[in-house]
N, C-alpha and C positions, 0 to 999 in steps of 0.2 A: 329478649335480645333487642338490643335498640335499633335502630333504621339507620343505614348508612350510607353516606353517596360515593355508589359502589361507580367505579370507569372501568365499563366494559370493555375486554381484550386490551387489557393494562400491554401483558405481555407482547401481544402483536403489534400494537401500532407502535411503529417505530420512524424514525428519521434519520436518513442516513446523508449527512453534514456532507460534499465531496468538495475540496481545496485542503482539505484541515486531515481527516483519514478516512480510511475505508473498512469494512465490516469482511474478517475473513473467516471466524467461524463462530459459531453460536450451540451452546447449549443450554437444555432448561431440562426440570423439573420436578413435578406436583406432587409434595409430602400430602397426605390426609392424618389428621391424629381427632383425638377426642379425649376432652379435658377430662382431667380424674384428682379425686381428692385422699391423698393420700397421707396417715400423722399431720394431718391440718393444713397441709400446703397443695398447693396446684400443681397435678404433673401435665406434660403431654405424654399421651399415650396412642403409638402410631395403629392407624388403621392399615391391615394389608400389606405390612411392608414387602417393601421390594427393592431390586438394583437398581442403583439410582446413576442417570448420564454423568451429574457431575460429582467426581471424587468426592470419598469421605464426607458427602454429605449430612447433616445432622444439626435436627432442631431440637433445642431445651430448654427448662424455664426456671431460671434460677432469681430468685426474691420478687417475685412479678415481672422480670425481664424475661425474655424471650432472644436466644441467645441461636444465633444460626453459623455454622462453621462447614467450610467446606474446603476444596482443595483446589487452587487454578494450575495447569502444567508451565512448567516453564517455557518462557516464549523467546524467540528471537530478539537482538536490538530494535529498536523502532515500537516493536507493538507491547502493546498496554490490553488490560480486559477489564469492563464496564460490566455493573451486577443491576439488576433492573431486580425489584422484588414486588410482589402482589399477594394480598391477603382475599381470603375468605372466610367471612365466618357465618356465612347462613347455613351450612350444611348443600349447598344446592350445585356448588362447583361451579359456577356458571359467571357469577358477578364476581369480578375482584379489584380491590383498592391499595391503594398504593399509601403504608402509613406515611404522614405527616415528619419531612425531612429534620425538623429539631427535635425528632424523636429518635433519630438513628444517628447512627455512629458507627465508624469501624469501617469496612474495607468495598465501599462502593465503586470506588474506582481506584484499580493495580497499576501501577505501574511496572515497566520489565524488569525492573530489576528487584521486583519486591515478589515475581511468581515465581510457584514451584513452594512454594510452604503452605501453611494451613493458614484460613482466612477468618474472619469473624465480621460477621451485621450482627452490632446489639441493639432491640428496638426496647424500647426505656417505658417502665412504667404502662406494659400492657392490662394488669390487670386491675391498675388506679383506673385507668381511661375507660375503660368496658366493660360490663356486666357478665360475666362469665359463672355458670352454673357448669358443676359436674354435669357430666354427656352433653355438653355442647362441643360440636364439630369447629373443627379450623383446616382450612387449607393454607399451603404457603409453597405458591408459584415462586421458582430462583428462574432468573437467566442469568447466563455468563456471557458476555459477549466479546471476542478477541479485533483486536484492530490493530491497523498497522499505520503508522505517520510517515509521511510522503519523507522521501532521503532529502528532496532539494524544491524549493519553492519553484512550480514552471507555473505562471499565472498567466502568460498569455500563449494560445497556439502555438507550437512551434510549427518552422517553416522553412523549406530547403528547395526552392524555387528558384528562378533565374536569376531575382532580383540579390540569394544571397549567394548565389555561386558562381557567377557572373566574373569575378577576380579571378577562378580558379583556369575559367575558360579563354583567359585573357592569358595565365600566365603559361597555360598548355599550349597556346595561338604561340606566344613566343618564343615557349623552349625548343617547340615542334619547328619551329623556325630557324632557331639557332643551328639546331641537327644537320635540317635539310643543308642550309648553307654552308655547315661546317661540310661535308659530302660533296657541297660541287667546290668547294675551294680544294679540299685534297685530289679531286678527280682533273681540275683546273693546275696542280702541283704536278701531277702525273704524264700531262699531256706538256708541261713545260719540260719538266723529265728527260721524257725521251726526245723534245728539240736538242736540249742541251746531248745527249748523246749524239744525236746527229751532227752535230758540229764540234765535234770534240778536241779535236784537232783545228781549229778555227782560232783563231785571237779573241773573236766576242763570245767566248762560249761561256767563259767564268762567269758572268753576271747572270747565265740563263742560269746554273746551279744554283747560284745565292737564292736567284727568284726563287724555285723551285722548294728549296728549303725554306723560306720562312712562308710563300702560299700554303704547305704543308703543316708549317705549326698552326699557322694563324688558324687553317680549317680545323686543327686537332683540338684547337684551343674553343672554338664555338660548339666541337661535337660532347666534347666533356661538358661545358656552361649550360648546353641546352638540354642535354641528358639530366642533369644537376636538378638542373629549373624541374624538370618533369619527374624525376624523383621526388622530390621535397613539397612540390605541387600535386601528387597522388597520395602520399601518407596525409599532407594538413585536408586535402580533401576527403578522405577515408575518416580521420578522426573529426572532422566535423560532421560527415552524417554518421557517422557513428554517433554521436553525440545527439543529434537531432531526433536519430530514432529511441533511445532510453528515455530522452526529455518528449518525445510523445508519448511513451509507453505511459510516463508518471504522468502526464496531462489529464491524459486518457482516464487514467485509474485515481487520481487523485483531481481533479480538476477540472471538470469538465464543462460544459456552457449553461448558462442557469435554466435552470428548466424544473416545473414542479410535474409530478405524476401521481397517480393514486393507482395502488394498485391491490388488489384484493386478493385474500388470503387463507387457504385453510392449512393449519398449522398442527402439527402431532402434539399433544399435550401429554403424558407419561402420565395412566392411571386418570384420564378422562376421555379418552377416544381423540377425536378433533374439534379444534377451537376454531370457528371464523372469525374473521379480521380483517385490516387492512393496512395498507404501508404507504405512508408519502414519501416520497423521495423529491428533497428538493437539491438541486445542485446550483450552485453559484461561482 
């Protein structure tokens, strides 16, 4: 078997990209086979089979290719699923490498409108490239990795502080004002009112009437304008923090301040106990 420069915990170290998408669910795993020769040709033949996480799973070797099919479930708009694949073939389970991407082909990255059918990685020319004898072991780590892409570009903080709601409390200052005014003008119509009754019978009483009625419109006419104002000043207020809080939610989840982490990993591997690892998480 020749030597090969195997990258340890292919599977686990991961990067999770945050402005572009985010990582919502993940599946993997670990076929075992052992090569066999059978009417002249190379099979795999599985070690141990077992139920496997991701659908219809299934690896085969057709003319020295090595042909892997499996199932992604249908997803939502927005998200797509990302296939990460890793080889073993010492037999040891433990080292695995990642073939040489002008060797593959086929369904590494889904997009949503293409899940929910049967997939294919064809990796080309497995048994040109490598030495393979009857009873030699192969493993072949799959992940599936589902994502989901931000609805709307929020690249910088959002922010609902005084600096931007400052309008709203200006135009609340004047509707609330309007009201109040409109209130002492008909209260001001009321107390002309009843002069004007008391002099009813007077020669100057007609003009305290006139007064009376248009002090009254005038008030009615600032208590609707200010009400108006206060109205249409509490819905644009409402839908703009409404708005601010969805554009934080996607900031948050999609966007957040740059910042690198490492974070360390023991990860269930199907048919190998646990894998240690580790994860950078860079955000920008």
């Amino acid at each position: 078997m020749k030597s090969y420069l195997f990258l340890p915990f292919l599977l686990f170290l991961s990067f999770s990209i945050r402005g572009q998408e985010r990582l919502i669910d993940q599946q993997a795993d670990t076929l075992h086979y052992k090569w066999d020769l059978q009417n002249g040709q190379f099979v795999l033949q599985a070690v141990d089979p077992y139920e496997t996480n991701i659908e219809m799973l299934k690896v085969t070797c057709v003319d020295g290719d090595i042909l892997i099919g499996f199932k992604v479930d249908e997803q939502p708009k927005n998200r797509h699923a990302r296939v990460r694949l890793g080889i073993n073939m010492d037999g040891d389970n433990t080292s695995y490498f990642a073939p040489p991407t002008n060797y593959l082909s086929g369904d590494m990255r889904i997009a949503d409108t293409e899940n929910g059918r049967e997939k294919t990685i064809h990796w080309h020319d497995v048994l040109d490239r490598y030495s393979i004898f009857p009873g030699d072991e192969m493993s072949i780590a799959l992940q599936v990795s589902g994502y989901e892409s931000p609805p709307r570009r929020v690249m910088v903080r959002p922010e609902f502080k005084f600096k931007q709601t400052w309008p709203h409390y200006v135009a609340f200052a004047g509707g609330a004002s309007l009201v109040a005014f409109g209130f002492i003008e008909r209260r001001n119509a009321d107390d002309v009112y009843e002069e004007y009754k008391s002099k009813f019978f007077a020669e100057n009483a007609e003009p305290l009437y006139q007064e009376a009625n248009d002090t009254k419109k005038r008030g009615t006419v600032m208590v609707y304008a200010g009400g108006s104002i206060l109205l249409v000043n509490t819905i644009l207020f409402y839908a703009r923090w409404n708005r601010y809080r969805i554009n934080k939610n996607i900031y948050h989840l999609y966007f957040e301040q740059p910042g690198l982490s490492f974070q360390p990993t023991v990860e269930p591997a199907t048919g190998m106990g646990y894998s240690p690892g580790f994860r950078l998480v860079y955000t920008f």
